[in-house]
N, CA, C and O atoms as a printed pandas DataFrame, in Angstrom:
     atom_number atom_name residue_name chain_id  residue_number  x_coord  y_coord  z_coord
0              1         N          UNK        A               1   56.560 -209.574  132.197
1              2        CA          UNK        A               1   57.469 -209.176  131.136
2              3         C          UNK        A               1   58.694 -208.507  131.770
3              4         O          UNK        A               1   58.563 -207.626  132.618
4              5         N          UNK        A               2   59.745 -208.890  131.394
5              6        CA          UNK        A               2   61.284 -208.584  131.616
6              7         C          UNK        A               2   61.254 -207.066  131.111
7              8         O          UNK        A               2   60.791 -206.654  130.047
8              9         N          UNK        A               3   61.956 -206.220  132.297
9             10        CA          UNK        A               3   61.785 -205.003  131.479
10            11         C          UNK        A               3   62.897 -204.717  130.272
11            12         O          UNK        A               3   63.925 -205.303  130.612
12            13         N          UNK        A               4   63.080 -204.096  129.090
13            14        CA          UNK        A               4   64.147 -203.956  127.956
14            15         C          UNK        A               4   65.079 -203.255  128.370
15            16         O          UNK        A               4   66.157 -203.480  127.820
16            17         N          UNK        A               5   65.067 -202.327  129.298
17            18        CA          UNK        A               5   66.018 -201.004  129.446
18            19         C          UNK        A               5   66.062 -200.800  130.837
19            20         O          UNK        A               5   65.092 -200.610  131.571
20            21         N          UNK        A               6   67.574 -200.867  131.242
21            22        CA          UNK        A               6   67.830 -200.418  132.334
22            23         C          UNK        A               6   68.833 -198.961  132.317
23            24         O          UNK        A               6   69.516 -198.678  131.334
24            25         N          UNK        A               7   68.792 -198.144  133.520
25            26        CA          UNK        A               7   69.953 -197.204  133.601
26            27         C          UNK        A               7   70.185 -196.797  134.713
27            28         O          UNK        A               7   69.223 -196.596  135.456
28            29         N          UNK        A               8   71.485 -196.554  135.168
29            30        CA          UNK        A               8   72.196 -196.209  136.560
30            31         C          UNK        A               8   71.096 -195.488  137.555
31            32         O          UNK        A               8   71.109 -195.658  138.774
32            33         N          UNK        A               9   70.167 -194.678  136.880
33            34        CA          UNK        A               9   69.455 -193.746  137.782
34            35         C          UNK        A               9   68.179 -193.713  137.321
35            36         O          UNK        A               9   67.774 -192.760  136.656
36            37         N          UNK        A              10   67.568 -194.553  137.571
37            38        CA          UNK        A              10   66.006 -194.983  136.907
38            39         C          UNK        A              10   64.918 -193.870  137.611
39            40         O          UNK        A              10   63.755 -193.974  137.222
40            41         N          UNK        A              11   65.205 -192.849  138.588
41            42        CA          UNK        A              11   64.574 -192.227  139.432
42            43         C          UNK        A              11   64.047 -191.031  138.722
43            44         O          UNK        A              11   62.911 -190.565  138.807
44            45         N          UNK        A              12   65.277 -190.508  137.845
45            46        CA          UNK        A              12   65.461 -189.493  136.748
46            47         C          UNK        A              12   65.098 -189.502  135.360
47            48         O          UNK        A              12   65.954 -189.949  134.596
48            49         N          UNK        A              13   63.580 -188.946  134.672
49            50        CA          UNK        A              13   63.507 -189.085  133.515
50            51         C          UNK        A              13   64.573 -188.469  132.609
51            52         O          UNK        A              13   64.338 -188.705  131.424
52            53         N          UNK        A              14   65.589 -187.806  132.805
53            54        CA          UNK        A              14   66.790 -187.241  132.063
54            55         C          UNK        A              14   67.446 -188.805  131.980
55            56         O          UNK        A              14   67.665 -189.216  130.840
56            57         N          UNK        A              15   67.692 -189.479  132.834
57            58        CA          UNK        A              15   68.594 -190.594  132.255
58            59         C          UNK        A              15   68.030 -191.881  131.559
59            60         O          UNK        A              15   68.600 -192.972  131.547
60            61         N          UNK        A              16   66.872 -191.598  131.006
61            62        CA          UNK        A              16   66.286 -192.254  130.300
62            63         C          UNK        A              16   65.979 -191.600  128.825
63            64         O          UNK        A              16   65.565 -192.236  127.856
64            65         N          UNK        A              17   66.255 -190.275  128.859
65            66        CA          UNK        A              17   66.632 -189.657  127.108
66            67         C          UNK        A              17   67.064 -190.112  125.868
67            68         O          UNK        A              17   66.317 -190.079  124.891
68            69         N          UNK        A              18   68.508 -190.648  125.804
69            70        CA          UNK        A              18   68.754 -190.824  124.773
70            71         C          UNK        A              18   67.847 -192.485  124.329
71            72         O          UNK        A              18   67.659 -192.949  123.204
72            73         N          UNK        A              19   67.441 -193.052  125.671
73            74        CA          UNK        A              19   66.568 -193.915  125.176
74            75         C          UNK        A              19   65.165 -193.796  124.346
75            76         O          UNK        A              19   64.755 -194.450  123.387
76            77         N          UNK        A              20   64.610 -192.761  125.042
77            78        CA          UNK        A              20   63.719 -192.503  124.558
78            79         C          UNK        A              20   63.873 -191.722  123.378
79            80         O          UNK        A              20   62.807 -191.529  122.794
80            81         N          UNK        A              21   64.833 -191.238  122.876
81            82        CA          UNK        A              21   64.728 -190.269  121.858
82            83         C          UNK        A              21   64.759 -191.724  120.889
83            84         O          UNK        A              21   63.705 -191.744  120.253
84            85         N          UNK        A              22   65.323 -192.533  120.674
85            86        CA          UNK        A              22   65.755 -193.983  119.645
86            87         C          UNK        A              22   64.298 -194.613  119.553
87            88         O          UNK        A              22   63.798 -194.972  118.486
88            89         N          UNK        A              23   63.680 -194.705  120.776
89            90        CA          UNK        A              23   62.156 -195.615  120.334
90            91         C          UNK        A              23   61.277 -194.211  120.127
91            92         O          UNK        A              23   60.336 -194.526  119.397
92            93         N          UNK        A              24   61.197 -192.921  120.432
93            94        CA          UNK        A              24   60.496 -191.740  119.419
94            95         C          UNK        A              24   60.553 -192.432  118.137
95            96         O          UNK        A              24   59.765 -193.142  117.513
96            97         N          UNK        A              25   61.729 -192.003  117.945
97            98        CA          UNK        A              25   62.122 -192.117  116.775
98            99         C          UNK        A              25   61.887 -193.201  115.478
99           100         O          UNK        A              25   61.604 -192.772  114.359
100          101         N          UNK        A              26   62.050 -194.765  115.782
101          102        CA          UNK        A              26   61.553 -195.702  115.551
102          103         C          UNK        A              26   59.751 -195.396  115.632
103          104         O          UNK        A              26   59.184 -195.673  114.575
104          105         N          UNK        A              27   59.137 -195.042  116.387
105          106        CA          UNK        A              27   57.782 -194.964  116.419
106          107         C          UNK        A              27   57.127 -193.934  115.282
107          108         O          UNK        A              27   56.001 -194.049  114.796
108          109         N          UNK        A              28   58.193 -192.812  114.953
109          110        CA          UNK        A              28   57.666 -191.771  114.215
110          111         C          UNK        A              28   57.974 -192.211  112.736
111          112         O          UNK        A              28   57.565 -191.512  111.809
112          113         N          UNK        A              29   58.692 -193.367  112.503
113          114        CA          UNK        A              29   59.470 -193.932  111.290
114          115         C          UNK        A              29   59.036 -195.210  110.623
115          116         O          UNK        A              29   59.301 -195.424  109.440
116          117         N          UNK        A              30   58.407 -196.016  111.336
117          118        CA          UNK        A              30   58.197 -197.455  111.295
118          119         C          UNK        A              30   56.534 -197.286  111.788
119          120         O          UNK        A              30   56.167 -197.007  112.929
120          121         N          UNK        A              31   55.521 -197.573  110.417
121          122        CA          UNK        A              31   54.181 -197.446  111.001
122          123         C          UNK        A              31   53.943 -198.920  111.557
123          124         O          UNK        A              31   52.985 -198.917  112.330
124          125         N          UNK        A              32   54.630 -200.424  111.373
125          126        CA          UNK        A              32   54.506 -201.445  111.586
126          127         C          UNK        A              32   54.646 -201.620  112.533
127          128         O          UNK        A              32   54.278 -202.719  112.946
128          129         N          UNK        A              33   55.233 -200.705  113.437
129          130        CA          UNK        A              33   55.905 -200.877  114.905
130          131         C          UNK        A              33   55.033 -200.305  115.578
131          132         O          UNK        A              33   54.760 -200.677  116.720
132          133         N          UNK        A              34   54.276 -199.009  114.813
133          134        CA          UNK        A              34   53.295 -198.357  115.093
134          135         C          UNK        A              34   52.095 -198.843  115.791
135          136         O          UNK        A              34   51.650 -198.682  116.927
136          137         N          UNK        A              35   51.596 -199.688  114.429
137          138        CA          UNK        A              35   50.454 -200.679  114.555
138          139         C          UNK        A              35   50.318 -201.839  115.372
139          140         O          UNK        A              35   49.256 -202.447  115.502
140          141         N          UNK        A              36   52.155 -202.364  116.316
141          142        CA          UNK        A              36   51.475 -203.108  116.485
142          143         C          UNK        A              36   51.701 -202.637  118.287
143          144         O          UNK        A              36   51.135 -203.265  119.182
144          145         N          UNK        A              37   52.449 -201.665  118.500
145          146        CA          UNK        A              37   52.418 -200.968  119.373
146          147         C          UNK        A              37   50.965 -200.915  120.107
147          148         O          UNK        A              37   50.721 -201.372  121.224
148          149         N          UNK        A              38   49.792 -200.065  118.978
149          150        CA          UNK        A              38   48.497 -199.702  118.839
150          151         C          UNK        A              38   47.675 -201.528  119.171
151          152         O          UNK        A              38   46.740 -201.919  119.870
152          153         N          UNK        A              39   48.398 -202.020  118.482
153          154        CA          UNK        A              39   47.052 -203.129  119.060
154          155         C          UNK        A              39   47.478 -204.217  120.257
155          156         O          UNK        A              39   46.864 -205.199  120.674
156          157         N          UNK        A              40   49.086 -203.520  120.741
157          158        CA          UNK        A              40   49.357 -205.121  122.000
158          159         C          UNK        A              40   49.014 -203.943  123.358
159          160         O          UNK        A              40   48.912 -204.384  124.503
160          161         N          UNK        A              41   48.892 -202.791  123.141
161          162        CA          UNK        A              41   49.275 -201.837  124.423
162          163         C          UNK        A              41   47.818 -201.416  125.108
163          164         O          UNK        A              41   47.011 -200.775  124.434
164          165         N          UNK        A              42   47.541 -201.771  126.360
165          166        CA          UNK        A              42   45.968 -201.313  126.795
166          167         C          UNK        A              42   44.853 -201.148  126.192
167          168         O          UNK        A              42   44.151 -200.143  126.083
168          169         N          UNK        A              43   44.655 -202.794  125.584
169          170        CA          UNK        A              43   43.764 -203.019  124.719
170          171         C          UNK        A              43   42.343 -202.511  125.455
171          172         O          UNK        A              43   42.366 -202.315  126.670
172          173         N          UNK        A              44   41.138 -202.308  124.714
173          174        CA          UNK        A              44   40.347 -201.696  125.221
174          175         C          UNK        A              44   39.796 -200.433  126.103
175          176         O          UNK        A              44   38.815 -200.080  126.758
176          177         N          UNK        A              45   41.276 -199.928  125.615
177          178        CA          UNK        A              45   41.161 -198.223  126.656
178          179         C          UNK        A              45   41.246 -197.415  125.471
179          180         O          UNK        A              45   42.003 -197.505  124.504
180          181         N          UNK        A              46   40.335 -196.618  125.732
181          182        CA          UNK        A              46   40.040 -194.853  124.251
182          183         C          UNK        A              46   41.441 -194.259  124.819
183          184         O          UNK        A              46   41.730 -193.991  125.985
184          185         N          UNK        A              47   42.155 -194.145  123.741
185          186        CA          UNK        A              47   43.426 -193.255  123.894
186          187         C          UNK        A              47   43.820 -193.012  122.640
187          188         O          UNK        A              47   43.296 -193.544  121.661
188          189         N          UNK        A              48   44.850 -192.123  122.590
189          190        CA          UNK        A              48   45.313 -192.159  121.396
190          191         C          UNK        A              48   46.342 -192.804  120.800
191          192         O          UNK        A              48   46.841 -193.599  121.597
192          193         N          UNK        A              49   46.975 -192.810  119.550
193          194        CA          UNK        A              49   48.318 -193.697  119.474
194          195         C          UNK        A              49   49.593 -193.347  120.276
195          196         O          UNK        A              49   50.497 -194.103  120.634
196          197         N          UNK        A              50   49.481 -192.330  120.426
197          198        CA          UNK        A              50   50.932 -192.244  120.902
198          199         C          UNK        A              50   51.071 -191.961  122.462
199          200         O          UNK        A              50   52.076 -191.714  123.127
200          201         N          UNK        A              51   49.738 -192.076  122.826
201          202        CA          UNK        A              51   49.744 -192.325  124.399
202          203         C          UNK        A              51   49.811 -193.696  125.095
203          204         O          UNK        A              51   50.154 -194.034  126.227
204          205         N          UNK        A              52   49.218 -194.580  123.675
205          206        CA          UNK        A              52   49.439 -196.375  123.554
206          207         C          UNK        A              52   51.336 -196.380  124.016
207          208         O          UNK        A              52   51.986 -196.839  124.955
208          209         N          UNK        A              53   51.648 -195.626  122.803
209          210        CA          UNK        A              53   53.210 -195.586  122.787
210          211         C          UNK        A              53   54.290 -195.242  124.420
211          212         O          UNK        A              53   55.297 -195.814  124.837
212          213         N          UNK        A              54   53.684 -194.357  124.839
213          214        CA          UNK        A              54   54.122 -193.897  126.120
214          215         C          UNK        A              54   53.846 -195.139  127.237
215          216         O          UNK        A              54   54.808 -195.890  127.397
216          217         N          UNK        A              55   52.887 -195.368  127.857
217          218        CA          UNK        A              55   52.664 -196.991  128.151
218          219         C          UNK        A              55   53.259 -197.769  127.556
219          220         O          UNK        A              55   53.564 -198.631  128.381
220          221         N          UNK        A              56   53.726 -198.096  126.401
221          222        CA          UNK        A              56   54.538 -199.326  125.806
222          223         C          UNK        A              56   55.966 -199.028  126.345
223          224         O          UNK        A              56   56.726 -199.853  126.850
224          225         N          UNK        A              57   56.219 -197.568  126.127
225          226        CA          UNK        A              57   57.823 -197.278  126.711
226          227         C          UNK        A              57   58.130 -197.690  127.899
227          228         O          UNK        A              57   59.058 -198.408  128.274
228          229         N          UNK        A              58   56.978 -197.003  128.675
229          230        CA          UNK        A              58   57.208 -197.702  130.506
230          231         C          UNK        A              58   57.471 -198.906  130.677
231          232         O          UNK        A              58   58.474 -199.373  131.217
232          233         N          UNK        A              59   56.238 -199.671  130.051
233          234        CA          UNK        A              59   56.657 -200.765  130.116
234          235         C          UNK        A              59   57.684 -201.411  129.940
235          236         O          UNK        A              59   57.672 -202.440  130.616
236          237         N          UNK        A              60   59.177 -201.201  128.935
237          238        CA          UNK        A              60   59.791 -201.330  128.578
238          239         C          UNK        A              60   61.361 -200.954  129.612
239          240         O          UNK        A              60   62.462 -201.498  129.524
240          241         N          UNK        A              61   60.987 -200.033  130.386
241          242        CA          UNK        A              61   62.142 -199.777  131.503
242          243         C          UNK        A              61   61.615 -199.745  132.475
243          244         O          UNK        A              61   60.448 -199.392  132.642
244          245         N          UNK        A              62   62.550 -200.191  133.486
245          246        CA          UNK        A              62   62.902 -200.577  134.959
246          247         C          UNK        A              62   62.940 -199.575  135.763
247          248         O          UNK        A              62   63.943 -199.390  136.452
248          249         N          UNK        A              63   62.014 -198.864  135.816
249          250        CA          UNK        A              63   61.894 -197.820  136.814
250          251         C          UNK        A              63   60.458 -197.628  137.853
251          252         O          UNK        A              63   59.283 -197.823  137.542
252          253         N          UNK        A              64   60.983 -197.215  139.069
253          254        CA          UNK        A              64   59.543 -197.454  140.264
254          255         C          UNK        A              64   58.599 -196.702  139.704
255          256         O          UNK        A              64   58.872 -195.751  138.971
256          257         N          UNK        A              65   57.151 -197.140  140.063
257          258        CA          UNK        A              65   56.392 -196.170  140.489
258          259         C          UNK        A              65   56.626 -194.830  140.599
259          260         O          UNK        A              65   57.666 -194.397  141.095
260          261         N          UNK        A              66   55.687 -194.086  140.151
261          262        CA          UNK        A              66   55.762 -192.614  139.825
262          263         C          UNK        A              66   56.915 -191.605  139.123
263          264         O          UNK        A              66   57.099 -190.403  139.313
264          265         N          UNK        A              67   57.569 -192.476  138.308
265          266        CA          UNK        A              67   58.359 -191.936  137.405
266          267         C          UNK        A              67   57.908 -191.955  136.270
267          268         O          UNK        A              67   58.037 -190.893  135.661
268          269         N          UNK        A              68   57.228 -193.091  135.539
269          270        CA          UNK        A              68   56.753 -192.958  134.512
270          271         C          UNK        A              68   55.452 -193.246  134.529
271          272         O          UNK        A              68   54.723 -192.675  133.719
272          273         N          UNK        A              69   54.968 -194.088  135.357
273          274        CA          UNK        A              69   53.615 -194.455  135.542
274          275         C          UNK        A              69   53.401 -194.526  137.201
275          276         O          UNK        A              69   54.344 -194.764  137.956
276          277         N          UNK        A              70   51.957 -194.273  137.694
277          278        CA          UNK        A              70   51.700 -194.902  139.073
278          279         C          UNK        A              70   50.225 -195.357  139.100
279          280         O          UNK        A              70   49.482 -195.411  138.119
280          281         N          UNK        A              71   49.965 -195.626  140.167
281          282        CA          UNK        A              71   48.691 -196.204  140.676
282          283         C          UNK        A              71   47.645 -195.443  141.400
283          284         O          UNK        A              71   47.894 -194.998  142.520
284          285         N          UNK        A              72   46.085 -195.200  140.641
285          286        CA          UNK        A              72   45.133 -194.953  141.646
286          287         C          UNK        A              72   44.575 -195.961  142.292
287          288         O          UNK        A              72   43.919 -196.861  141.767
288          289         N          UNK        A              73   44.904 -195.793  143.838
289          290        CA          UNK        A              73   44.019 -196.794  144.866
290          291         C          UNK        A              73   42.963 -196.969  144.547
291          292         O          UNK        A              73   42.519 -198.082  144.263
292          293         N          UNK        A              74   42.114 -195.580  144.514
293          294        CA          UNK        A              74   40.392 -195.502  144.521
294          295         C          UNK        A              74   39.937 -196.150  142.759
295          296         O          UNK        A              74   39.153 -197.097  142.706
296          297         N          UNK        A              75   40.378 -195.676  141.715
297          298        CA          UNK        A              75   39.955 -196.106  140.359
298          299         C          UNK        A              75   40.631 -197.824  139.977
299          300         O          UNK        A              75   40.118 -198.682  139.258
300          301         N          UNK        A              76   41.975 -197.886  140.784
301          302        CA          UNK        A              76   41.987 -199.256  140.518
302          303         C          UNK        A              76   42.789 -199.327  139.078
303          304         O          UNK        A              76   42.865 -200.292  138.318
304          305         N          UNK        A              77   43.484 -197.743  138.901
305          306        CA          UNK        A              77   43.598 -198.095  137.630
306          307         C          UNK        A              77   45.512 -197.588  137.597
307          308         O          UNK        A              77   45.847 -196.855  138.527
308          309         N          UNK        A              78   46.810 -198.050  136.408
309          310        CA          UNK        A              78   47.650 -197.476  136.006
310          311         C          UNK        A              78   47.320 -196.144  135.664
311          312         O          UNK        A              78   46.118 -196.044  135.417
312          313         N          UNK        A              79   47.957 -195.071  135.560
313          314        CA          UNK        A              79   48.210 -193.878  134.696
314          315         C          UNK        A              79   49.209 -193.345  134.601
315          316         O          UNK        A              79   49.963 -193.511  135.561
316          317         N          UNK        A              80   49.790 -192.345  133.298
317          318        CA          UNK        A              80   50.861 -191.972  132.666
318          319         C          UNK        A              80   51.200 -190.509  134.101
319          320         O          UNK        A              80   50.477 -189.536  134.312
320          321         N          UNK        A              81   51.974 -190.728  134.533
321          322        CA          UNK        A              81   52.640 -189.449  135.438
322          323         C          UNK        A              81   53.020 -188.005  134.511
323          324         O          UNK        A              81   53.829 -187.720  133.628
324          325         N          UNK        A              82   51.743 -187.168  135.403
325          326        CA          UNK        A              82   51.765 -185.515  133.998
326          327         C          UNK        A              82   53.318 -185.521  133.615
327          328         O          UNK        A              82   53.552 -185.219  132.445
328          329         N          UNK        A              83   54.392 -185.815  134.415
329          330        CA          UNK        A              83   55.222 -184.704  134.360
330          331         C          UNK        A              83   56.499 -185.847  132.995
331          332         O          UNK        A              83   57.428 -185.308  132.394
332          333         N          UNK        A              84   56.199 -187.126  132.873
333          334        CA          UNK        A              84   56.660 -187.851  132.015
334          335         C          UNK        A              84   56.032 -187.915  130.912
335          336         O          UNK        A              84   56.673 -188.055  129.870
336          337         N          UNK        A              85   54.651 -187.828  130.901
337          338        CA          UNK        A              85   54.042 -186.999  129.573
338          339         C          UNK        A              85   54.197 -186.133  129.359
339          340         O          UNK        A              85   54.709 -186.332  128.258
340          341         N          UNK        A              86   54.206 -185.073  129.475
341          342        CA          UNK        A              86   54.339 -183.763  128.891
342          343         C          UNK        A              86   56.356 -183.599  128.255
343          344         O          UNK        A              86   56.871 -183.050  127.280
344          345         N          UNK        A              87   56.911 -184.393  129.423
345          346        CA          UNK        A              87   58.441 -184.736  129.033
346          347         C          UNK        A              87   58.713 -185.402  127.227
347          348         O          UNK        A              87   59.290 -185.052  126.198
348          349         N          UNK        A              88   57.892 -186.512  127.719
349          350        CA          UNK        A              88   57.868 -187.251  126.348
350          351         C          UNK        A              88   57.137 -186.493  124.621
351          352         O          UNK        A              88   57.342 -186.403  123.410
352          353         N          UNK        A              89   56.365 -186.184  125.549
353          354        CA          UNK        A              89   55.828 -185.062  124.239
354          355         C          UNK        A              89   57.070 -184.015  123.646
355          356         O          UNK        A              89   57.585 -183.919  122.532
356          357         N          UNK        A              90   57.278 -183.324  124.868
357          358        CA          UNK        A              90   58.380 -182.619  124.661
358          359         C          UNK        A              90   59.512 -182.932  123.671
359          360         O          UNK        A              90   59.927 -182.165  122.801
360          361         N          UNK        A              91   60.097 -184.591  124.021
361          362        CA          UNK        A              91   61.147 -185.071  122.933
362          363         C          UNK        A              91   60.696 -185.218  121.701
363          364         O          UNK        A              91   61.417 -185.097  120.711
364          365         N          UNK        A              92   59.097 -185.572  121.656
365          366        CA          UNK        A              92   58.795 -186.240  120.456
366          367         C          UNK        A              92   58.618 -184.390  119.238
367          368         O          UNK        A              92   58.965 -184.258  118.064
368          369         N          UNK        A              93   58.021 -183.398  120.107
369          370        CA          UNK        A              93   58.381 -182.149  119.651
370          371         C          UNK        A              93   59.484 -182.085  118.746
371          372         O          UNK        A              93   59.518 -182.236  117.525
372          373         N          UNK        A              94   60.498 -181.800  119.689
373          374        CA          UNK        A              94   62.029 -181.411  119.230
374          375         C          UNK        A              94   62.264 -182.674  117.794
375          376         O          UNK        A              94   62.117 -182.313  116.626
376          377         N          UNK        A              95   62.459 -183.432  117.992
377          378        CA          UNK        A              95   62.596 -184.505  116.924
378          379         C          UNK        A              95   61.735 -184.367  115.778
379          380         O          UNK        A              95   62.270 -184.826  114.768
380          381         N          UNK        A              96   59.956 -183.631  115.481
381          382        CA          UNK        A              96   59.431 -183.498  114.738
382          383         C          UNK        A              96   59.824 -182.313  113.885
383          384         O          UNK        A              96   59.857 -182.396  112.657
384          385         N          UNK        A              97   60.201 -180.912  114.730
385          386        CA          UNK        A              97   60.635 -180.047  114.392
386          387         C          UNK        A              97   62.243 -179.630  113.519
387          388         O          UNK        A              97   62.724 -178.874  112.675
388          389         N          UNK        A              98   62.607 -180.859  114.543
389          390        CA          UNK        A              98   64.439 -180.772  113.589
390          391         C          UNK        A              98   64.130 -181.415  112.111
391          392         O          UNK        A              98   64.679 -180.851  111.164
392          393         N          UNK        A              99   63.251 -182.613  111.819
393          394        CA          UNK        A              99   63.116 -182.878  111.081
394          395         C          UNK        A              99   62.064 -182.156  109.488
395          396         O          UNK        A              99   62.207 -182.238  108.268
396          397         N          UNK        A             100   61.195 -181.583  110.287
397          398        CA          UNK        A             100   60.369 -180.493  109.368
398          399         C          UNK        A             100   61.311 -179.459  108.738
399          400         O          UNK        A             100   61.118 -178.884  107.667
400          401         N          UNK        A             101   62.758 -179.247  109.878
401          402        CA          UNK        A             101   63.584 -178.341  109.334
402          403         C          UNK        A             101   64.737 -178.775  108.416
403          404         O          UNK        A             101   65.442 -177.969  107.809
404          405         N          UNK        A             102   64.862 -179.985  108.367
405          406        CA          UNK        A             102   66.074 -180.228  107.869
406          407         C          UNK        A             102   65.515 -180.841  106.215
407          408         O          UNK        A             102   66.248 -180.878  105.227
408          409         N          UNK        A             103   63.408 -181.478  106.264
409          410        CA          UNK        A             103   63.213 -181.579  105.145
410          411         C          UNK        A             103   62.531 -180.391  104.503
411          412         O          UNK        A             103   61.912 -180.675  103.477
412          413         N          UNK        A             104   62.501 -178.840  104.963
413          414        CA          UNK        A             104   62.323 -178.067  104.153
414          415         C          UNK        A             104   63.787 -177.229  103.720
415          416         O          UNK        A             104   63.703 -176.107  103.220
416          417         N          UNK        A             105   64.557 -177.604  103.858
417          418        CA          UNK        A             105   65.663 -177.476  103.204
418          419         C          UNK        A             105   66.691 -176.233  104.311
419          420         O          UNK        A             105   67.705 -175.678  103.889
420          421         N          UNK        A             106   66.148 -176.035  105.655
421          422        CA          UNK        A             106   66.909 -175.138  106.557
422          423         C          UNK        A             106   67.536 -175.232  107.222
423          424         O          UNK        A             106   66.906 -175.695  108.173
424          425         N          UNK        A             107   68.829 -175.077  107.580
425          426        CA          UNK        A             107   70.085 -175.428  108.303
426          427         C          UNK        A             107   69.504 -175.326  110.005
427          428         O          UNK        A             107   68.947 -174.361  110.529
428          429         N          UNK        A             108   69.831 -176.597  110.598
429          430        CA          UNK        A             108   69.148 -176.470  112.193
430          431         C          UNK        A             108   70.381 -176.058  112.674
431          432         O          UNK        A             108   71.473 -176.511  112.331
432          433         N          UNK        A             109   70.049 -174.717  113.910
433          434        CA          UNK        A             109   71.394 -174.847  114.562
434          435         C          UNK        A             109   70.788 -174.927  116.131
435          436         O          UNK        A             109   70.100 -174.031  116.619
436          437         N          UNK        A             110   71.055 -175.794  116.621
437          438        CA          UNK        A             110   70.456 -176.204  118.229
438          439         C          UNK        A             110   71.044 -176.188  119.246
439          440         O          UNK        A             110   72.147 -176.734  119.224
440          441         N          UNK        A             111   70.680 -175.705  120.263
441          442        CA          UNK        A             111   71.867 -175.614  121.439
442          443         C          UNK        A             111   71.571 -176.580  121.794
443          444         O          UNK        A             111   72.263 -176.522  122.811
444          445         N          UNK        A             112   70.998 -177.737  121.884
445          446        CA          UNK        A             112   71.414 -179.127  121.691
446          447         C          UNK        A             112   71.243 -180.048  120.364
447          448         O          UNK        A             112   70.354 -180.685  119.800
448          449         N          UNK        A             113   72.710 -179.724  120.188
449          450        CA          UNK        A             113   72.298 -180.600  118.291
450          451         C          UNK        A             113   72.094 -182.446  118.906
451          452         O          UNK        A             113   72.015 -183.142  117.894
452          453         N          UNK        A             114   72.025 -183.074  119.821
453          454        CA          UNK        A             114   71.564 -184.424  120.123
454          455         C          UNK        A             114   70.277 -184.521  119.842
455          456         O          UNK        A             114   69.976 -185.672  119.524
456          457         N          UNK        A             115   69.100 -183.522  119.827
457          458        CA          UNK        A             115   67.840 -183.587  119.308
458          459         C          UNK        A             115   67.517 -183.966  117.652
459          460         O          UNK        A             115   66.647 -184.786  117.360
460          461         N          UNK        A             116   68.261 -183.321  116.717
461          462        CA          UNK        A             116   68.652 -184.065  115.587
462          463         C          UNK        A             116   68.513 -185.537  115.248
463          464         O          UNK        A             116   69.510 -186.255  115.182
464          465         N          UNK        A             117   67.254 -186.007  115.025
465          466        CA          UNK        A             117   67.735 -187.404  114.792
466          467         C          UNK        A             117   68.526 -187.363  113.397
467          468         O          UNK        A             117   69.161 -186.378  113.022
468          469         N          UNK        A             118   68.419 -188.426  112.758
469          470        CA          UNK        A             118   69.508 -189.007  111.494
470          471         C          UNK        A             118   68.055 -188.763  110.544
471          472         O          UNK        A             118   66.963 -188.777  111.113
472          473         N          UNK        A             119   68.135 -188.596  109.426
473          474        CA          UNK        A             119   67.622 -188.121  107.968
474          475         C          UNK        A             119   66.908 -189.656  106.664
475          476         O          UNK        A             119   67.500 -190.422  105.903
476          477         N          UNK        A             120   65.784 -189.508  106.927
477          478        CA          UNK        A             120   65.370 -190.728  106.457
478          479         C          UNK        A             120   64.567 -190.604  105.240
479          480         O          UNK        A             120   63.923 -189.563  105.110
480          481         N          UNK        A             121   64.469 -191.918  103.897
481          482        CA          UNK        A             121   64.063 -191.219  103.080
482          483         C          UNK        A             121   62.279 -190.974  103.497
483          484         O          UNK        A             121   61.560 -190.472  102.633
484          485         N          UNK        A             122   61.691 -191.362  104.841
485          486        CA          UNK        A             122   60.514 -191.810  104.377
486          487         C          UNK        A             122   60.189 -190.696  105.251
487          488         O          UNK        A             122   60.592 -190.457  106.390
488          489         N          UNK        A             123   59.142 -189.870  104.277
489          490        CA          UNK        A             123   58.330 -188.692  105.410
490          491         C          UNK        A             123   57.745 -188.852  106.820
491          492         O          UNK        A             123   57.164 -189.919  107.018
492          493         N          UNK        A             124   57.797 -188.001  107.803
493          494        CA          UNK        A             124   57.542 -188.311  109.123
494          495         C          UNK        A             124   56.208 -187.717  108.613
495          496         O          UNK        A             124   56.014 -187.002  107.630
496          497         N          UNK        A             125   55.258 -188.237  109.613
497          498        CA          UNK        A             125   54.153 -188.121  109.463
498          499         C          UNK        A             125   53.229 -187.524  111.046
499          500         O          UNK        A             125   52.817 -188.465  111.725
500          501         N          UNK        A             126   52.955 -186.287  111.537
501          502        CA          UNK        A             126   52.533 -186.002  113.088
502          503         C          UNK        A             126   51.802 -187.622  113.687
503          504         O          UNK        A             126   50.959 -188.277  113.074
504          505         N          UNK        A             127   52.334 -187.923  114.839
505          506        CA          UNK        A             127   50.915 -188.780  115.737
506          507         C          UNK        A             127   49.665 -188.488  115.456
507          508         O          UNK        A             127   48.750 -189.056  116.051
């Protein structure tokens, strides 16, 4: 598979942000994308959905080994790199929170207002 997303500095999970904040976003909005996320992504592995989701992202950009994913020799197996999970969680945070704030009716003021996604009619719902 062709990867979807390229960027100048694939080395750096910062320059892969505003990408990832757009497919968060889509993922937290669209359960169809959700579902099918959930059934094409490491079929037969116990995980949860939105760790399906994180693997689907990698997959999706052009970046080496141990940025978003790497390899155990001994298990033979892919895994999500702590420090791009806990990253990704992180965005998917900020984006849940601006939005909890903006649908209980409270003015967000953010020292980064780019976390803000756009205002939709359909309730976000946690992973």
């Amino acid at each position: 598979m062709e990867p979807k997303y390229k960027v100048e500095n694939p080395g750096k999970l910062s320059s892969w942000e505003k990408i990832a904040k757009i497919e968060i976003q889509k993922w937290l909005n669209d359960p169809a994308y959700q579902q099918e996320v959930c059934d094409t992504t490491m079929g037969g592995e116990m995980m949860g959905p939105f760790t399906k989701f994180l693997y689907h992202f990698a997959c999706m950009c052009e970046c080496g080994w141990g940025v978003m994913v790497d390899f155990n020799e001994r298990s033979q197996k892919v895994f999500l790199t702590d420090h791009y999970y806990k990253w990704m969680h992180k965005l998917r945070d900020q984006i849940l929170s601006a939005h909890e704030a903006i649908n209980a009716g409270r003015t967000v003021f953010a020292k980064r207002p780019d976390i803000i996604a756009p205002v939709t009619d359909k309730p976000l719902s946690p992973p």
